[in-house]
C-alpha positions, 0 to 999 in steps of 0.5 A, spaced: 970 100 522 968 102 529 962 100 532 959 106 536 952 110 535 956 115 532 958 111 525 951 107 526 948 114 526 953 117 519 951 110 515 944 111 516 943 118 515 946 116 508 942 112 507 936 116 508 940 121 504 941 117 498 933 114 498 931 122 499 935 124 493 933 118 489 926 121 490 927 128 487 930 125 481 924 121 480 919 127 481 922 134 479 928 130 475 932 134 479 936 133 485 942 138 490 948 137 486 953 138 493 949 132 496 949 128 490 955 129 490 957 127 497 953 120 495 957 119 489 964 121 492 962 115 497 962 108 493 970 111 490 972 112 497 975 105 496 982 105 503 978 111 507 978 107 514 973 112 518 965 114 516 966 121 516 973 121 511 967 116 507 963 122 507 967 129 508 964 129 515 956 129 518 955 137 516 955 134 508 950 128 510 945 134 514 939 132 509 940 125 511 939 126 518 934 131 517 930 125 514 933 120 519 929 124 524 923 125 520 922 118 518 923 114 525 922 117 531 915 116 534 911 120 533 913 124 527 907 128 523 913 127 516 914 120 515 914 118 507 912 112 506 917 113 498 922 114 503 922 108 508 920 103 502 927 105 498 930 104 505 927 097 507 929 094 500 935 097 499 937 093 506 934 087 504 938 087 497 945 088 501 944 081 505 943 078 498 949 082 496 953 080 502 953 073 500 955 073 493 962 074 492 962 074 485 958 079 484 960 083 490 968 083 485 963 085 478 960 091 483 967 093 485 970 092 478 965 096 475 965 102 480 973 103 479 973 104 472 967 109 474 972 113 478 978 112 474 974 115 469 971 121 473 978 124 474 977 126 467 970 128 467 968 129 473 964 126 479 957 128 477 959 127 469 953 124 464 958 118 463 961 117 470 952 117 472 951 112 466 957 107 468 954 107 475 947 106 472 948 101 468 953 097 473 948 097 478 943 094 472 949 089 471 949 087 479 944 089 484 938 089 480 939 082 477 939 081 485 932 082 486 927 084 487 927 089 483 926 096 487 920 100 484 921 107 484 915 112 483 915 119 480 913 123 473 914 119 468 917 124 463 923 124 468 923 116 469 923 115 462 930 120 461 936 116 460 940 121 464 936 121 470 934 114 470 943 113 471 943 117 477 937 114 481 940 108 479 948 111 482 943 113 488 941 107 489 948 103 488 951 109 494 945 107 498 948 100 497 954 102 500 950 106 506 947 099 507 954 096 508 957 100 512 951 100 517 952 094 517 960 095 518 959 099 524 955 093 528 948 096 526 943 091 525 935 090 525 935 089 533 940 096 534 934 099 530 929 098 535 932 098 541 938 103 539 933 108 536 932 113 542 941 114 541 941 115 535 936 120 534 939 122 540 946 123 536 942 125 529 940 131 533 947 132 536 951 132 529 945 137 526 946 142 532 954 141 532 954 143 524 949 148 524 954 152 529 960 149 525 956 153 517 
C-alpha cells in the first residue's frame, strides 16, 4: 500500500463514511444504499492492491470527504461530536485488533463466508448484514471497550439495523487498517491536516466535474 496523501486521504474518508452511516441507521433506521454499499464491497475486496480499487474510486467515498472536511478542519461550524467519538473508538480498537493474531484470522474467516455468501444473495442482503453483525460480535466487541452508539431506540432495538450498524463498523475497521497501511498515523493527523484537507477538497472538486 502506497504511502501518499491521497491514499491516507481515501482511508479516512471511509472512515468518517462508515461512522456517518452508522449514525443514520441509528437515528432514521435508514441509510444511502449505494454508499452502504460502497462500504460493504470494501471488507470482501480481499487482493485489491490500491485504495481506489478497494472503494471504486474517491467519487463513491464524496460523503465521507465531505465529513472528513466538517469534522477537521479549524474552524468548522458542523463538527458532530457522534461522528468524532465512533471514529476515535474505531482507531483505538484497531491497534487492539492489530496485535491479536488469532482474532485478526476469526474476522477474515468469518468475512469470507459473508462474501461467499453474497454471491447468492447480495451484497446489502439481510443475511449477508446478519453474518457481518454477528462477526463483528464475535470479534471487535469482545475486544473492547465496546462502542456505544447513540439513536432512537425503536431503530437500535431492530435486529436488522442492529446487523448493519454493526457491518458499518466492521468496515470502519478496515478503514482504520488501511490508514494505517498508507503511513497514516496520530502524528500525520496533526501536522499533516492542512494536505490532506488540501487533498479532500481536490478529490470533491475532481468527481464533481467527473458526475
Amino acid at each position: 500500500m502506497e504511502a501518499s496523501h491521497r491514499n491516507r486521504t481515501l482511508a479516512l474518508a471511509a472512515l468518517f463514511q462508515s461512522a456517518a452511516l452508522v449514525k443514520d441507521v441509528a437515528w432514521r433506521g435508514q441509510c444511502d444504499a449505494d454508499q452502504l454499499q460502497t462500504m460493504i464491497s470494501s471488507l470482501f475486496a480481499f487482493e485489491a492492491k490500491a485504495i481506489d480499487d478497494i472503494y471504486g474510486g474517491a467519487a463513491n467515498l464524496r460523503r465521507g470527504l465531505r465529513t472528513l472536511l466538517e469534522q477537521v478542519q479549524s474552524g468548522s461550524q458542523q463538527v458532530d461530536g457522534e461522528i468524532s467519538r465512533y471514529v476515535i473508538s474505531l482507531f483505538y480498537l484497531e491497534r487492539k485488533l492489530m496485535k491479536q493474531p488469532d482474532m485478526i484470522k476469526t474476522l477474515r474467516d468469518g468475512i469470507e463466508v459473508a462474501a461467499h455468501q453474497s454471491e447468492s444473495f447480495g451484497i446489502l442482503h439481510e443475511n449477508i448484514m446478519s453474518r457481518l453483525g454477528q462477526t463483528y460480535q464475535n470479534t471487535i466487541s469482545e475486544l473492547g471497550p465496546r462502542i456505544v452508539v447513540q439513536g432512537e431506540q425503536n431503530h437500535l432495538a431492530n435486529p436488522h439495523n442492529a446487523a448493519r450498524i454493526r457491518a458499518l463498523l466492521l468496515a470502519g475497521i478496515r478503514a482504520a487498517v488501511l490508514w494505517r497501511q498508507a503511513g497514516g498515523s496520530r502524528w500525520k493527523l496533526i501536522f499533516g491536516r492542512n494536505a490532506m484537507l488540501a487533498e479532500a477538497r481536490f478529490m470533491l472538486e475532481e468527481t464533481a466535474e467527473a458526475s
